[in-house]
LOSERO-746116 format. One record per atom (N, C-alpha, C, O, CB): residue in three letters; chain; atom name; z, x, y. Coordinates in steps of 0.2 Angstrom, whole numbers, plus 5000, padded with zeros to 4 digits. Glycine has a CB too. Example, Ala and Ser with C-alpha at 12.3 -4.5 7.8 and 13.67 -1.06 7.14 Angstrom:
residues 2
+-----+----+----+------+------+------+
:  aa : ch : at :   pz :   px :   py :
+-----+----+----+------+------+------+
: ALA :  A :  N : 5039 : 5066 : 4972 :
: ALA :  A : CA : 5039 : 5062 : 4978 :
: ALA :  A :  C : 5039 : 5066 : 4984 :
: ALA :  A :  O : 5042 : 5071 : 4983 :
: ALA :  A : CB : 5045 : 5057 : 4978 :
: SER :  A :  N : 5035 : 5064 : 4989 :
: SER :  A : CA : 5036 : 5068 : 4995 :
: SER :  A :  C : 5039 : 5064 : 5000 :
: SER :  A :  O : 5040 : 5067 : 5006 :
: SER :  A : CB : 5029 : 5070 : 4997 :
+-----+----+----+------+------+------+
END
This chain:
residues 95
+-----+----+----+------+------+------+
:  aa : ch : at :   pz :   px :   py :
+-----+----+----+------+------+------+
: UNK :  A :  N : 5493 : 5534 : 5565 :
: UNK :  A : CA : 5488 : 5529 : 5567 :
: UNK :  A :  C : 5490 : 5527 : 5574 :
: UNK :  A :  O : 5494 : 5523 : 5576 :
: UNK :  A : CB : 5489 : 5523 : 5562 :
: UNK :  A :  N : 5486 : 5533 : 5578 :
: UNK :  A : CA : 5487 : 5530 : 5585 :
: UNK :  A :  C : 5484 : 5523 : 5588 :
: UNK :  A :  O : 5487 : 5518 : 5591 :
: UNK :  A : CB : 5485 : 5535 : 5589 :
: UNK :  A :  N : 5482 : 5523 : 5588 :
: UNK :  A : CA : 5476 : 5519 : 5588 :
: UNK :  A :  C : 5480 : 5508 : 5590 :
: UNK :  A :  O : 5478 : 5504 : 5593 :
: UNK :  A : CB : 5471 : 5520 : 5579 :
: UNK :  A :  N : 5490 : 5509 : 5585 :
: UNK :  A : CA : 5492 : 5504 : 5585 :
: UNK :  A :  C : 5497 : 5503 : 5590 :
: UNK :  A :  O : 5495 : 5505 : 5595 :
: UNK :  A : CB : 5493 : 5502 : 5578 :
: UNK :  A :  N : 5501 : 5502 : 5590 :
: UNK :  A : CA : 5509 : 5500 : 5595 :
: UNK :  A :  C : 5512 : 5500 : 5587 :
: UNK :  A :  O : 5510 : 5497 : 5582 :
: UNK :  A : CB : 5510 : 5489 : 5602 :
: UNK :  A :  N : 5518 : 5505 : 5587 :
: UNK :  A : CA : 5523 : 5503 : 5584 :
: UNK :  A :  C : 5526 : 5494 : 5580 :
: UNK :  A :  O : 5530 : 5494 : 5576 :
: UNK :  A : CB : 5525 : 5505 : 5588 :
: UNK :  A :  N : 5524 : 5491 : 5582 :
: UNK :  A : CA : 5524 : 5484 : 5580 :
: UNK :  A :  C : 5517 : 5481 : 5577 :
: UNK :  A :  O : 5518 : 5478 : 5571 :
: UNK :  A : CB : 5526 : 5480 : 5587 :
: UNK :  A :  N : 5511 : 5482 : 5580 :
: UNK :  A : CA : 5506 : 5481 : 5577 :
: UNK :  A :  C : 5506 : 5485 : 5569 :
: UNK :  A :  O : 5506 : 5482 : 5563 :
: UNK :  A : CB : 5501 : 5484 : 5583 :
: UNK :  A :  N : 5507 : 5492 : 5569 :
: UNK :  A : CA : 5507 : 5497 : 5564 :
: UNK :  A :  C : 5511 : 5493 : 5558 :
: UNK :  A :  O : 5508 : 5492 : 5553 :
: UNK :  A : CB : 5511 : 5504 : 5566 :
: UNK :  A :  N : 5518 : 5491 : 5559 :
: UNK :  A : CA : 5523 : 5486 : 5555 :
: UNK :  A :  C : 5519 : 5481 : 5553 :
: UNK :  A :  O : 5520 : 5480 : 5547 :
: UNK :  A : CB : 5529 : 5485 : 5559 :
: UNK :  A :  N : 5517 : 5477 : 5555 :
: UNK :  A : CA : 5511 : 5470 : 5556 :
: UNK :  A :  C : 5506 : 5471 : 5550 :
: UNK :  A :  O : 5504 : 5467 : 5546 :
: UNK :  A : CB : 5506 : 5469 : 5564 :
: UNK :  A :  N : 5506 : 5478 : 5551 :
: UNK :  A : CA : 5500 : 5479 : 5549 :
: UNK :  A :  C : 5498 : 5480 : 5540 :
: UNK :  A :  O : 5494 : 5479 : 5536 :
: UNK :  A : CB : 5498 : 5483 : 5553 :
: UNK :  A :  N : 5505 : 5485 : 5541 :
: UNK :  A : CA : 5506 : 5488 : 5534 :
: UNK :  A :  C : 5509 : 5483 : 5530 :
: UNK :  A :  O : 5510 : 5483 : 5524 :
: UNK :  A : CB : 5511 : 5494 : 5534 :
: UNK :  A :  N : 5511 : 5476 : 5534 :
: UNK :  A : CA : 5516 : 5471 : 5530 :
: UNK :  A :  C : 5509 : 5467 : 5526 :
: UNK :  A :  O : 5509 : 5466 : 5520 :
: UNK :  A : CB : 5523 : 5465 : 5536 :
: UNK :  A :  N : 5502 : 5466 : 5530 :
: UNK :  A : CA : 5499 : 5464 : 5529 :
: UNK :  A :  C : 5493 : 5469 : 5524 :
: UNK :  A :  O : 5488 : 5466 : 5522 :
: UNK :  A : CB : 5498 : 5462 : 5533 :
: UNK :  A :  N : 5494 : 5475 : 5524 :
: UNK :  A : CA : 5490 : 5477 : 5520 :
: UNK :  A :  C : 5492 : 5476 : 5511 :
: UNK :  A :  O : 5488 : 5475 : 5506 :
: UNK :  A : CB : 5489 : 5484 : 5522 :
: UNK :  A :  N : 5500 : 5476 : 5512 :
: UNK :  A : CA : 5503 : 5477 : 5505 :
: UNK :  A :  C : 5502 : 5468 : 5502 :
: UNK :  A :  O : 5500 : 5466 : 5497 :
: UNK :  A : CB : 5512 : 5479 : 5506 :
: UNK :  A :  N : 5503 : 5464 : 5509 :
: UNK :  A : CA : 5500 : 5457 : 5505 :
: UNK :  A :  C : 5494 : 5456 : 5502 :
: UNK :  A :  O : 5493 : 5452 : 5497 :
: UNK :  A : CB : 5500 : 5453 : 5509 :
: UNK :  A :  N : 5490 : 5459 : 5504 :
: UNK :  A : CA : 5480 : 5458 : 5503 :
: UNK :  A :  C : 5481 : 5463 : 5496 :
: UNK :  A :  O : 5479 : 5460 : 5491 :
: UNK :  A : CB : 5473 : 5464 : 5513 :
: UNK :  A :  N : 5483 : 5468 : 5494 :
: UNK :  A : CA : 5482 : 5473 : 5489 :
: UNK :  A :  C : 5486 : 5469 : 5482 :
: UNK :  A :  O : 5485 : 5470 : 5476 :
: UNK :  A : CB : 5484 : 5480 : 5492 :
: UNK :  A :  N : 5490 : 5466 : 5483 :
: UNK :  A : CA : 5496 : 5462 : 5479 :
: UNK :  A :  C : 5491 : 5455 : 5479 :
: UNK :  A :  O : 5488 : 5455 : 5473 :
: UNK :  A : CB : 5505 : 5461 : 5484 :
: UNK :  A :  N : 5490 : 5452 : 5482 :
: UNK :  A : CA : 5489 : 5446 : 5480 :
: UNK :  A :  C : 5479 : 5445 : 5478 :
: UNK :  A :  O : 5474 : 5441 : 5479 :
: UNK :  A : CB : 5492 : 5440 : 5487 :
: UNK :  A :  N : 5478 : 5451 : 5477 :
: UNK :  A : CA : 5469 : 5451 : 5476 :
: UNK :  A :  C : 5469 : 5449 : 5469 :
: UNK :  A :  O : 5474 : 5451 : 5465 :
: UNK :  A : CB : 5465 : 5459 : 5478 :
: UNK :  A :  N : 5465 : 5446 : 5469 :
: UNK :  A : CA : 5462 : 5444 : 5462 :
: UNK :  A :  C : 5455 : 5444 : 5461 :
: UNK :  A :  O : 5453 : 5442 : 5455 :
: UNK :  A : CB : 5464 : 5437 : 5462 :
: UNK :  A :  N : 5451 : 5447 : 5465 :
: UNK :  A : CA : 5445 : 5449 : 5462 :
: UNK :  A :  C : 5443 : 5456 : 5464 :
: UNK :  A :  O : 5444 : 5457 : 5470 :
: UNK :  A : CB : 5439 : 5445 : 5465 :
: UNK :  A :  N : 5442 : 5461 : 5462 :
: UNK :  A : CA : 5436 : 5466 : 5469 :
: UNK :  A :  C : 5431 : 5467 : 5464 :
: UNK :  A :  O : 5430 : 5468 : 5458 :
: UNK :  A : CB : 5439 : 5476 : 5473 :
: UNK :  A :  N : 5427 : 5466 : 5469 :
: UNK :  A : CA : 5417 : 5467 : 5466 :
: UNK :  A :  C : 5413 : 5471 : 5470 :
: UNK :  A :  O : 5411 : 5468 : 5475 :
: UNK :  A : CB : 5412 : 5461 : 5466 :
: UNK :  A :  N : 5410 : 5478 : 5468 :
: UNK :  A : CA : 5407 : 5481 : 5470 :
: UNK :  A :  C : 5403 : 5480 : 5472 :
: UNK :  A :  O : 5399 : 5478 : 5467 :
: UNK :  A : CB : 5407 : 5485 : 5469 :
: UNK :  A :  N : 5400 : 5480 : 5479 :
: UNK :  A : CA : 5394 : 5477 : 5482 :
: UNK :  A :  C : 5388 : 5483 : 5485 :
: UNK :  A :  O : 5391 : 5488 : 5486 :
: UNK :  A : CB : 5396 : 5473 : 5489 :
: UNK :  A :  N : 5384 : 5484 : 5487 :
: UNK :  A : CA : 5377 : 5489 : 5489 :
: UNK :  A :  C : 5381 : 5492 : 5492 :
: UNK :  A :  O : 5382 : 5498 : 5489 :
: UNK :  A : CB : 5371 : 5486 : 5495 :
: UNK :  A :  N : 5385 : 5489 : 5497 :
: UNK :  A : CA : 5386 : 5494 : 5502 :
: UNK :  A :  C : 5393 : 5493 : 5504 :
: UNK :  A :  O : 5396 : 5494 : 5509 :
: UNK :  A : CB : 5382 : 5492 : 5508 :
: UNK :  A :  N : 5397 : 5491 : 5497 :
: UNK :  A : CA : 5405 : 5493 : 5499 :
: UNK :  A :  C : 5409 : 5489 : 5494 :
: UNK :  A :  O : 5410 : 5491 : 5488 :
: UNK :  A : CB : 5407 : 5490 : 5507 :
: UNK :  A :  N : 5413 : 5483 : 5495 :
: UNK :  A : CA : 5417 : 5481 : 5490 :
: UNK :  A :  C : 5418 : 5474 : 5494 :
: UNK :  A :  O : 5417 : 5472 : 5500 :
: UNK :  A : CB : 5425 : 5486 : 5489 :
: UNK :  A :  N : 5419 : 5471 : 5487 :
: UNK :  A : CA : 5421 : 5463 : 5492 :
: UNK :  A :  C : 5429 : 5463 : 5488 :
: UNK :  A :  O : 5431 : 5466 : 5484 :
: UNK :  A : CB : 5414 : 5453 : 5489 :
: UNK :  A :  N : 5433 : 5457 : 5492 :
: UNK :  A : CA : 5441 : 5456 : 5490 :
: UNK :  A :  C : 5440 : 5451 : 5488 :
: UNK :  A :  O : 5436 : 5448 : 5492 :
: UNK :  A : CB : 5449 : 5456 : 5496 :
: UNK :  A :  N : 5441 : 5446 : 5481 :
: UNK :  A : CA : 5442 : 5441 : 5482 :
: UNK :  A :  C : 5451 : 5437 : 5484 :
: UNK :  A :  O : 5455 : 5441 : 5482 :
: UNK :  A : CB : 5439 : 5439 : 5477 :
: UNK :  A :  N : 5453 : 5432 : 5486 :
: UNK :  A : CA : 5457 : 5428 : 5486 :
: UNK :  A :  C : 5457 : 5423 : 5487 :
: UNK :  A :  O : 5452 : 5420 : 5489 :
: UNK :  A : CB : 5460 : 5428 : 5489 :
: UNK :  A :  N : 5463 : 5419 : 5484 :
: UNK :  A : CA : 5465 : 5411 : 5481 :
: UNK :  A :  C : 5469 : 5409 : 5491 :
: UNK :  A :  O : 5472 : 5413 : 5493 :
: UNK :  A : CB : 5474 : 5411 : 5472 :
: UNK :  A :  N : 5466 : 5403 : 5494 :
: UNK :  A : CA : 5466 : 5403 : 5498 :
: UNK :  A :  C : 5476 : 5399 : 5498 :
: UNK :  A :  O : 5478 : 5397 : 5503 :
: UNK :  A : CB : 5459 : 5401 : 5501 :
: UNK :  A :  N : 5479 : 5400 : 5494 :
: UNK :  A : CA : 5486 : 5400 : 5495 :
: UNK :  A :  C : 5490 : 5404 : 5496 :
: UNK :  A :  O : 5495 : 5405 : 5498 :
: UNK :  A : CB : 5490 : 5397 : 5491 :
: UNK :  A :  N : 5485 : 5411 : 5492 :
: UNK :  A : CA : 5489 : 5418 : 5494 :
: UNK :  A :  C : 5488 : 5420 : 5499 :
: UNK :  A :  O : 5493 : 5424 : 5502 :
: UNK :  A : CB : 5488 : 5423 : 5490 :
: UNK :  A :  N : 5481 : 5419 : 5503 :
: UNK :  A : CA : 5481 : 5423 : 5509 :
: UNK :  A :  C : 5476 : 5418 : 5513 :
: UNK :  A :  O : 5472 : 5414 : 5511 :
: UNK :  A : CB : 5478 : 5432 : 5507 :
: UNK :  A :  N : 5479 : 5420 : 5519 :
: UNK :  A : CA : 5476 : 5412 : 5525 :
: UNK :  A :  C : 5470 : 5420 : 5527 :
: UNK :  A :  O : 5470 : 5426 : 5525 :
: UNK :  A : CB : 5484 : 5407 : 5535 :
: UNK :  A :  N : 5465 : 5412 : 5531 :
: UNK :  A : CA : 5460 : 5415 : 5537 :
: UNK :  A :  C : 5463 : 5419 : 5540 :
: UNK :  A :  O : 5460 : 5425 : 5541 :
: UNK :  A : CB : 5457 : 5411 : 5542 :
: UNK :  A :  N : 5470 : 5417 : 5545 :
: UNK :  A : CA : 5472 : 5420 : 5550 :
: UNK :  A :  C : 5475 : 5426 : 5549 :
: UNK :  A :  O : 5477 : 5429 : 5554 :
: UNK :  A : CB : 5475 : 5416 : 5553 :
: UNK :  A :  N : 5476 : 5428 : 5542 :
: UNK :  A : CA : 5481 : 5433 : 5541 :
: UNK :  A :  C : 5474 : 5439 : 5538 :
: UNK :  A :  O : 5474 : 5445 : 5537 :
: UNK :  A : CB : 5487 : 5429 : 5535 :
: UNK :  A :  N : 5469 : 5436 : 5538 :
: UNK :  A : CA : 5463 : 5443 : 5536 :
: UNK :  A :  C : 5460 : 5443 : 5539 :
: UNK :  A :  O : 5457 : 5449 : 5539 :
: UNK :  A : CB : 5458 : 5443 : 5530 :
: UNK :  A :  N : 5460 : 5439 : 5546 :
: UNK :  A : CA : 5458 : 5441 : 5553 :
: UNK :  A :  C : 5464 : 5446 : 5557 :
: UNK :  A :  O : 5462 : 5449 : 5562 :
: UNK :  A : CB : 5456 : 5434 : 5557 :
: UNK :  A :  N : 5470 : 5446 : 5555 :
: UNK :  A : CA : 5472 : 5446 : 5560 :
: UNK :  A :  C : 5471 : 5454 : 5557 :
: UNK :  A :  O : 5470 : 5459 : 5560 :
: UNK :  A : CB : 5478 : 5441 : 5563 :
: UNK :  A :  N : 5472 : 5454 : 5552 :
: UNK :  A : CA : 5471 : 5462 : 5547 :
: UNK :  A :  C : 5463 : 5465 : 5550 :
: UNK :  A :  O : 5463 : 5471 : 5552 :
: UNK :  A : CB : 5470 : 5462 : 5537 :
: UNK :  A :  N : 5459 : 5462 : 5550 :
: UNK :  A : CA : 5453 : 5465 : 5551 :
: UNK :  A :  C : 5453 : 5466 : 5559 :
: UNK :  A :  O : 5448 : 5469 : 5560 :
: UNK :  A : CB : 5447 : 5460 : 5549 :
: UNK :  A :  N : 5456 : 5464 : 5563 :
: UNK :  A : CA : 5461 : 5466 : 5571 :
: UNK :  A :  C : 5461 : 5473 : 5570 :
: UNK :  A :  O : 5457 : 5477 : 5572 :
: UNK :  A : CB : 5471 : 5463 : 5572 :
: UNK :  A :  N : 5466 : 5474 : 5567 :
: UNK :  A : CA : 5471 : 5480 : 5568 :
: UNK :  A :  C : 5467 : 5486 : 5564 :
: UNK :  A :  O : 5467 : 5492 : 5565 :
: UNK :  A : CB : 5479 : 5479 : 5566 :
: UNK :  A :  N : 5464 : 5481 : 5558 :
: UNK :  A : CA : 5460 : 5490 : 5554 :
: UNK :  A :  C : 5454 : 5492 : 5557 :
: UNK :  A :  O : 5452 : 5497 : 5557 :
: UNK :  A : CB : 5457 : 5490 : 5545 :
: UNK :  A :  N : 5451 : 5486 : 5562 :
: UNK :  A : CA : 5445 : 5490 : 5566 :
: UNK :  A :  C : 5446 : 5493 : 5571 :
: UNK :  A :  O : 5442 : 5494 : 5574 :
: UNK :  A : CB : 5439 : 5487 : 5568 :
: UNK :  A :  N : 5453 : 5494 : 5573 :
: UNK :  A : CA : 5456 : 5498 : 5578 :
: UNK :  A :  C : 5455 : 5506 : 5578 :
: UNK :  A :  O : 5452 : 5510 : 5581 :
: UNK :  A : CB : 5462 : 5497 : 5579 :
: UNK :  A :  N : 5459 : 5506 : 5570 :
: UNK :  A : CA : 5461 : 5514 : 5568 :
: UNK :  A :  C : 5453 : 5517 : 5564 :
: UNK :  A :  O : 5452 : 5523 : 5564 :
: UNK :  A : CB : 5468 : 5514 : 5562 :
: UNK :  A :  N : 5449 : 5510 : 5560 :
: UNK :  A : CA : 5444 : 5510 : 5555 :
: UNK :  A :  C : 5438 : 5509 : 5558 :
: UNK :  A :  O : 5435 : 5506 : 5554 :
: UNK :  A : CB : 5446 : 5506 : 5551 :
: UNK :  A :  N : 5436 : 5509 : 5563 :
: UNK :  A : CA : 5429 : 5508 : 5565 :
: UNK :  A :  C : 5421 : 5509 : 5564 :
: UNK :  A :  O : 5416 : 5506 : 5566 :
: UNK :  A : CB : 5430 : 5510 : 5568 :
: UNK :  A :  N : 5424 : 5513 : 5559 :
: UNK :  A : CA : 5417 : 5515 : 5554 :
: UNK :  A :  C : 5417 : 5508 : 5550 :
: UNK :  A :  O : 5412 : 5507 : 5547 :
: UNK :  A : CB : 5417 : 5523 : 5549 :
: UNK :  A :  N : 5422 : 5504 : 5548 :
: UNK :  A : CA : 5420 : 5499 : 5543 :
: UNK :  A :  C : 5417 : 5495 : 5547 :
: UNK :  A :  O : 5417 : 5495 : 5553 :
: UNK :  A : CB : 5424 : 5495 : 5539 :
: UNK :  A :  N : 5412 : 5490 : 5544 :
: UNK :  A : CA : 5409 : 5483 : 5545 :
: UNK :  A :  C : 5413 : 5478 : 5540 :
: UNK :  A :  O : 5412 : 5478 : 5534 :
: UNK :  A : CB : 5400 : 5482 : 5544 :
: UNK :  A :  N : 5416 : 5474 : 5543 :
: UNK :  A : CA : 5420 : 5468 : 5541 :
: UNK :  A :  C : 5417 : 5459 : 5540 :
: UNK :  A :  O : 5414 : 5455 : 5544 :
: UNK :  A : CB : 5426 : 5469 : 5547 :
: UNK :  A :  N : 5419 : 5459 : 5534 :
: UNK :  A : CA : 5414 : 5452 : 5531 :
: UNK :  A :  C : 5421 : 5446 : 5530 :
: UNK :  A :  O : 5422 : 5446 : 5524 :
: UNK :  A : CB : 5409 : 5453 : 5522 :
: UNK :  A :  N : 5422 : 5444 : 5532 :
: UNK :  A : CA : 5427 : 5437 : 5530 :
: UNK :  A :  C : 5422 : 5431 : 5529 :
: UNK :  A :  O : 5420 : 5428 : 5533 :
: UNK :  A : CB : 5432 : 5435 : 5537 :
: UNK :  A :  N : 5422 : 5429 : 5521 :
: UNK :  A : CA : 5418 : 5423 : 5520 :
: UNK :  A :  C : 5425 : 5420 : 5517 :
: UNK :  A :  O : 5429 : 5423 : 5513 :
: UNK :  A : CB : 5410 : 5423 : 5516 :
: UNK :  A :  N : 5423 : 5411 : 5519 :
: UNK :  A : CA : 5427 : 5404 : 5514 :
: UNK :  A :  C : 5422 : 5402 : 5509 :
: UNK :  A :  O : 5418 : 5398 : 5511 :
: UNK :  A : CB : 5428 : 5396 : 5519 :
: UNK :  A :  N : 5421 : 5404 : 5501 :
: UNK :  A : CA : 5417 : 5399 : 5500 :
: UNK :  A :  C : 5419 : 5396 : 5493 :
: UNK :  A :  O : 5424 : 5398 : 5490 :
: UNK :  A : CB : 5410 : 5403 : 5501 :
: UNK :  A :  N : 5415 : 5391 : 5490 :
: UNK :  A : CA : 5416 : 5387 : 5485 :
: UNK :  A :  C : 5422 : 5382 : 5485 :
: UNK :  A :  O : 5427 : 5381 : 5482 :
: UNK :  A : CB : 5417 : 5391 : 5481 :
: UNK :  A :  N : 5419 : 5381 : 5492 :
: UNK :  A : CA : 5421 : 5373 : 5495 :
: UNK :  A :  C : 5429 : 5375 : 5497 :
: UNK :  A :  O : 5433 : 5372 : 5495 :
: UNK :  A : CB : 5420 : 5366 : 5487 :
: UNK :  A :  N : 5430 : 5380 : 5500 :
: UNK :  A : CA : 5437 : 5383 : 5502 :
: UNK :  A :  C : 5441 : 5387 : 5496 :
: UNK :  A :  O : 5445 : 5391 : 5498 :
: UNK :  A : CB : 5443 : 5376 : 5504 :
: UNK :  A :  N : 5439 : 5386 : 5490 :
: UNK :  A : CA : 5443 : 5390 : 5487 :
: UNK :  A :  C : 5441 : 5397 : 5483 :
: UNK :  A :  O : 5441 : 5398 : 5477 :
: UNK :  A : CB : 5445 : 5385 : 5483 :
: UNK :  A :  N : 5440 : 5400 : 5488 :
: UNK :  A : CA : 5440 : 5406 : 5486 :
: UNK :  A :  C : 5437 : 5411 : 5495 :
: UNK :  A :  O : 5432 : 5411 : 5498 :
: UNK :  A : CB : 5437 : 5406 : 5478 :
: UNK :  A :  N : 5444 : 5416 : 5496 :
: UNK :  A : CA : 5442 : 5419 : 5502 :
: UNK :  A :  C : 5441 : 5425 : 5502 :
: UNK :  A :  O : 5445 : 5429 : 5500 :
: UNK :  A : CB : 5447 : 5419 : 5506 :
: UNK :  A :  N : 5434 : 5428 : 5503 :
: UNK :  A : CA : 5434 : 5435 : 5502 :
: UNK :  A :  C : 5432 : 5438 : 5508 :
: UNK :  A :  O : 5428 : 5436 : 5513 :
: UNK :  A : CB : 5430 : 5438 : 5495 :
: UNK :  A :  N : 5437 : 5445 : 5507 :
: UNK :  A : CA : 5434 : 5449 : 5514 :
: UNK :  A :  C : 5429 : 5455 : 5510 :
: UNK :  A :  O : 5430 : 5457 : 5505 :
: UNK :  A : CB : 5442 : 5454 : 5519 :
: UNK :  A :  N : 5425 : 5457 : 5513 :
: UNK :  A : CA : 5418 : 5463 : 5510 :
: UNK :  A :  C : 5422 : 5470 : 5517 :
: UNK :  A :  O : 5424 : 5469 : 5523 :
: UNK :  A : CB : 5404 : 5458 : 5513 :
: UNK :  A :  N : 5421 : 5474 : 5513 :
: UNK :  A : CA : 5420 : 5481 : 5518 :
: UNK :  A :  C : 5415 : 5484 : 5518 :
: UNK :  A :  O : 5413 : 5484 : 5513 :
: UNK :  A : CB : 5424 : 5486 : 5515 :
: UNK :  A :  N : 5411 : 5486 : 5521 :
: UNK :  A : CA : 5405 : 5489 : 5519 :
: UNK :  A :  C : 5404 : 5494 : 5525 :
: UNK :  A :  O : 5407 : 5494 : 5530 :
: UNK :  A : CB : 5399 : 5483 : 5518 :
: UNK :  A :  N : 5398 : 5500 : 5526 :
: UNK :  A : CA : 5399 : 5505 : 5530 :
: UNK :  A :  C : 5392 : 5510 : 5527 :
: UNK :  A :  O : 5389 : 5509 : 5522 :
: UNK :  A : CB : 5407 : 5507 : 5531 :
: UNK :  A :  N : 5392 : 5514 : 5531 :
: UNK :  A : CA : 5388 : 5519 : 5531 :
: UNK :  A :  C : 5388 : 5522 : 5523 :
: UNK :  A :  O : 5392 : 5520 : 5518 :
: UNK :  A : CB : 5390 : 5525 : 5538 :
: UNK :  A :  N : 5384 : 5527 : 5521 :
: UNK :  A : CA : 5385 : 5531 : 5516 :
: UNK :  A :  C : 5389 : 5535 : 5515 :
: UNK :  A :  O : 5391 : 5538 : 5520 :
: UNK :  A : CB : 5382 : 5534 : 5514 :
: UNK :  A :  N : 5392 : 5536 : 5510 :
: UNK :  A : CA : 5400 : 5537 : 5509 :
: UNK :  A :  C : 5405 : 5531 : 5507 :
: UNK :  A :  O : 5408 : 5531 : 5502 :
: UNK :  A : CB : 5403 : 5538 : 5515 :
: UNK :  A :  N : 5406 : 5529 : 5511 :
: UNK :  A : CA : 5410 : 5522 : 5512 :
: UNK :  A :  C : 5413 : 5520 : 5507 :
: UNK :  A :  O : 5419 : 5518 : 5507 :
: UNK :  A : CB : 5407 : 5518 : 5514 :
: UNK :  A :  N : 5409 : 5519 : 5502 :
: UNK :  A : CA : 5415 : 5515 : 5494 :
: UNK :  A :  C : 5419 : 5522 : 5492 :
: UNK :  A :  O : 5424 : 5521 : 5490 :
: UNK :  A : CB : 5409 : 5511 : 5484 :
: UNK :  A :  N : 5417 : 5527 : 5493 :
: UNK :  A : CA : 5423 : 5533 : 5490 :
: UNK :  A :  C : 5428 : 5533 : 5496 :
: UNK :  A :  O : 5433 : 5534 : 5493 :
: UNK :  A : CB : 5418 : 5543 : 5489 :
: UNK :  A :  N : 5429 : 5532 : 5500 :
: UNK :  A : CA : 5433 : 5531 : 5505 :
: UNK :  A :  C : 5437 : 5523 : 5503 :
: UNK :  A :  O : 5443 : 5522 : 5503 :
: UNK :  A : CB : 5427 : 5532 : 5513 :
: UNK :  A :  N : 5434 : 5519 : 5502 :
: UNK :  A : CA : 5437 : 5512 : 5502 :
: UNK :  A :  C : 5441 : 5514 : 5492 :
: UNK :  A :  O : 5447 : 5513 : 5490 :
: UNK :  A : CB : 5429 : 5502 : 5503 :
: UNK :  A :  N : 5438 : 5516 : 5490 :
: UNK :  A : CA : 5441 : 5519 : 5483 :
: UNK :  A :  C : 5448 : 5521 : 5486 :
: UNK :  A :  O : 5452 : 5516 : 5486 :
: UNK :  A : CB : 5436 : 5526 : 5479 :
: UNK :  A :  N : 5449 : 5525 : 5487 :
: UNK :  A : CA : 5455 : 5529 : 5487 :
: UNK :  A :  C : 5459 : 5525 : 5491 :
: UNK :  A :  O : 5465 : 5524 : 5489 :
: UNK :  A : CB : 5454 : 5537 : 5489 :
: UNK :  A :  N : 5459 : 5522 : 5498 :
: UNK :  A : CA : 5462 : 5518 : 5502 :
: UNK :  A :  C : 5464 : 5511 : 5498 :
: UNK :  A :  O : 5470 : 5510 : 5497 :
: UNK :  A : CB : 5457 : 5517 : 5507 :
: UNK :  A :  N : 5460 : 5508 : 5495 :
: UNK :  A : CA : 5463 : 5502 : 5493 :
: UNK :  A :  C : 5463 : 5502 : 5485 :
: UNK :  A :  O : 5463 : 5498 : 5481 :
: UNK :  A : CB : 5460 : 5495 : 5496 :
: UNK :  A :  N : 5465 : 5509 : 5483 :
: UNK :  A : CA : 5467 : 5508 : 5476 :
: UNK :  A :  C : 5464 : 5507 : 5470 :
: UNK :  A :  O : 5466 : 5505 : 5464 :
: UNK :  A : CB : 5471 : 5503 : 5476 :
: UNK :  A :  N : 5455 : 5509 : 5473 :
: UNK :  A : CA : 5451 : 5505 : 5463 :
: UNK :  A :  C : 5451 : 5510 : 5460 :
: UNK :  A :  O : 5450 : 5516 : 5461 :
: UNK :  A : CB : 5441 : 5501 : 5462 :
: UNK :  A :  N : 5452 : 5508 : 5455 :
: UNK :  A : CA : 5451 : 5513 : 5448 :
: UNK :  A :  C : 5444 : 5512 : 5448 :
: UNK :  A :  O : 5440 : 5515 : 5443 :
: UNK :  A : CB : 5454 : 5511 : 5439 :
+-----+----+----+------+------+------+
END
C-alpha cells in the first residue's frame, strides 16, 4: 500500500481492526454494503479519518458516512461499480 506513509498505514490498519470488531450491523445494499455502529464504539472522526486513507489506496469506492436515528446509530455504506460487493466480501470479512 503505497499510496500511505508508514505511519498513515499503522493509523490505518489500527482503524480498520476497530470498524471490523466493533460492527454491529452489515446490510447488503444495490450497490454495496452498509456498516452499522453504536456511536460509543466508533466516532465520526474516526470513520472519516478511515474513509481518508482507504480512498487513497481504494479509489474505486464511493464512500457514505451517515448519523442517523437521532445520533444513535453510525453507518458507513461502500458502494462502487459492478463488481464491488465480491471485492468488499472478501476484504471486510462477510460470510
Amino acid at each position: 500500500m503505497k499510496a500511505l506513509t508508514p505511519e498513515e498505514r499503522a493509523r490505518h490498519k489500527q482503524l480498520s481492526e476497530k470498524l471490523l470488531a466493533a460492527r454491529k450491523e452489515t446490510v447488503e445494499t444495490e450497490k454495496g454494503y452498509e456498516f452499522q455502529y453504536g456511536p460509543d464504539d466508533v466516532t465520526l472522526a474516526e470513520l472519516a479519518q478511515w474513509v481518508v486513507a482507504e480512498s487513497k489506496c481504494c479509489p474505486f469506492f464511493d464512500f457514505h458516512i451517515d448519523l442517523e436515528n437521532g445520533g444513535k446509530l453510525v453507518c458507513l455504506r461502500l458502494t462502487g461499480e459492478e463488481g464491488i460487493k465480491a471485492f468488499i466480501r472478501a476484504e471486510f470479512s462477510i460470510h
